[in-house]
C-alpha positions in Angstrom: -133.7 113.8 -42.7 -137.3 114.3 -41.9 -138.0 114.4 -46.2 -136.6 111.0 -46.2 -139.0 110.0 -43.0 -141.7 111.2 -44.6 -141.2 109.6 -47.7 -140.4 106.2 -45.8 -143.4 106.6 -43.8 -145.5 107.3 -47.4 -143.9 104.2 -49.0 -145.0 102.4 -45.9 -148.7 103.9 -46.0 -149.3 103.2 -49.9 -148.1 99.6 -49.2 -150.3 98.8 -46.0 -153.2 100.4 -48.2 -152.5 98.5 -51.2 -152.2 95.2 -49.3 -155.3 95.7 -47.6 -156.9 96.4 -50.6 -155.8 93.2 -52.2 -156.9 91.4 -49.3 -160.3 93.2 -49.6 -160.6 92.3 -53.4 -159.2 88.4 -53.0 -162.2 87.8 -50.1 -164.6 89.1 -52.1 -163.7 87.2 -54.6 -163.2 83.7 -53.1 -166.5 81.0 -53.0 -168.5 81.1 -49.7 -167.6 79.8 -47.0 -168.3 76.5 -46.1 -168.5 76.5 -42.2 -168.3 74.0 -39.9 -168.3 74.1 -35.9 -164.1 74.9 -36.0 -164.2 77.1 -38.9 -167.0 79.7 -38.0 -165.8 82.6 -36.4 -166.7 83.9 -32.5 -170.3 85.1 -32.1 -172.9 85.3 -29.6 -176.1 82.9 -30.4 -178.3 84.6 -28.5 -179.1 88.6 -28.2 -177.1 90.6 -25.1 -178.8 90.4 -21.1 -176.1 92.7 -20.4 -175.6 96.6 -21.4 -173.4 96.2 -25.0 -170.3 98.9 -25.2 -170.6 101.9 -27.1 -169.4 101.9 -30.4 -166.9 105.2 -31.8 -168.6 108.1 -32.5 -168.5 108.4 -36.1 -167.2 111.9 -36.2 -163.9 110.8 -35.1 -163.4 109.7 -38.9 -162.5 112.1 -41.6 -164.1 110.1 -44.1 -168.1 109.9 -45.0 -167.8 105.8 -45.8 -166.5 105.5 -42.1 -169.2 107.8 -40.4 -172.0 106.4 -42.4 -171.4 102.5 -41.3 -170.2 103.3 -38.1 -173.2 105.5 -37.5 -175.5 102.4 -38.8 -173.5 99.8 -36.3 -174.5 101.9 -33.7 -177.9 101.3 -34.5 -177.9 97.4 -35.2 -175.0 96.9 -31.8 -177.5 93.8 -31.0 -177.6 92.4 -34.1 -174.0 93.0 -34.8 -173.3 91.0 -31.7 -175.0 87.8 -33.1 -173.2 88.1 -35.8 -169.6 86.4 -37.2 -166.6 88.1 -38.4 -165.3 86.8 -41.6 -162.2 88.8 -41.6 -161.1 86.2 -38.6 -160.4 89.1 -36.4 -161.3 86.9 -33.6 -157.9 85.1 -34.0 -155.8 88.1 -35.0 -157.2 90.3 -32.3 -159.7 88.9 -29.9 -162.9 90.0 -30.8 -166.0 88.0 -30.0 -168.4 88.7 -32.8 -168.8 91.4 -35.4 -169.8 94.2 -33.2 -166.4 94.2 -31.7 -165.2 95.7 -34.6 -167.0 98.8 -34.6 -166.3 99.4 -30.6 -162.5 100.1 -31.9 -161.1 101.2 -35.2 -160.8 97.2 -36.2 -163.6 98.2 -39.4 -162.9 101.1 -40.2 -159.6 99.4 -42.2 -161.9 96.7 -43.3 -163.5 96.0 -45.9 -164.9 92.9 -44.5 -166.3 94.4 -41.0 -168.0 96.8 -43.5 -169.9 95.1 -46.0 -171.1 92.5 -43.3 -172.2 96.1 -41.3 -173.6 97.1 -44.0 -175.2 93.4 -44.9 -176.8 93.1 -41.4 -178.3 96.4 -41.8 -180.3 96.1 -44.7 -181.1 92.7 -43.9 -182.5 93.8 -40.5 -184.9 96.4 -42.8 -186.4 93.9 -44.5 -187.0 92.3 -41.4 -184.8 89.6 -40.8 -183.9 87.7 -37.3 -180.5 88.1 -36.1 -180.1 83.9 -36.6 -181.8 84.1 -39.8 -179.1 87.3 -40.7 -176.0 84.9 -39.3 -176.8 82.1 -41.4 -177.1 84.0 -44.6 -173.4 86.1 -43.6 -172.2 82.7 -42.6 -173.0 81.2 -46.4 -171.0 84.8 -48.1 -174.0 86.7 -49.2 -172.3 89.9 -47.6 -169.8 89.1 -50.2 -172.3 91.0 -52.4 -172.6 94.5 -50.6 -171.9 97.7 -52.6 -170.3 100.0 -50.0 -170.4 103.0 -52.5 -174.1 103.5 -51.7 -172.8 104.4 -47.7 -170.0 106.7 -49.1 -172.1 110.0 -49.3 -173.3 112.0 -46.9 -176.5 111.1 -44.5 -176.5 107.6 -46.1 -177.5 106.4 -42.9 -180.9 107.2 -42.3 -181.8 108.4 -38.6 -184.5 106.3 -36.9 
């Protein structure tokens, strides 16, 4: 009885993952958005006046991918707040901008959450204004992140 769980509960794992992955692969793949007003999903326009929520500690994640972009949200939590979530988590689960993804385990099944992370990250380095960040995530170009950079250890650089 218990094989047969497992192997239920496997089945159901590799087809979660594999959807997922398709869904990962099919937004990547699709044109930029073209937002309007309706379509563009929850963010705050203007940086936090109040204390923002911790993100998870990255070392709650067995995987280096996780740690790393978790460990850079925590960095950029008032950017990330400025900043849309294209996976539309704010219908399917109430979130109100992209850094509510990273304050539960939301983006750490995400490819989405992750390259727009990651996105907002490196165009912070170069110097970049949270609006000017928005408006370039809002017109795809996180669409072009490589996330295999972030999966190897101390990707992150400390500041």
């Amino acid at each position: 009885m218990l094989r047969k769980t497992l192997i239920v509960v496997g089945i159901l794992c590799l087809g979660l993952g594999g959807f997922a992955l398709v869904r990962a692969q099919s937004s990547a793949q699709s044109p930029a958005p073209t937002a309007t007003a309706q379509d563009l999903p929850a963010y705050h326009a203007t940086a936090p006046h109040d204390p923002l929520p911790a993100t998870l500690d990255p070392s709650i994640f067995p995987d280096v991918l996780n740690q790393n972009i978790y460990a850079l949200a925590a960095k950029e939590k008032k950017v990330l707040y400025q900043q849309p979530c294209y996976c539309r988590c704010d219908r399917e689960v109430g979130h109100k901008s992209l850094l509510d993804c990273y304050v539960d385990k939301h983006a750490s099944v995400c490819a989405t959450c992750k390259m727009e992370a990651v996105f907002a990250y490196q165009e912070t380095q170069k110097g970049k204004t949270p609006a000017e960040i928005r408006q370039e995530i809002i017109d795809g170009k996180w669409r072009n992140v490589d996330l295999s950079k972030y999966n190897a250890p101390a990707a992150v650089p400390a500041r």
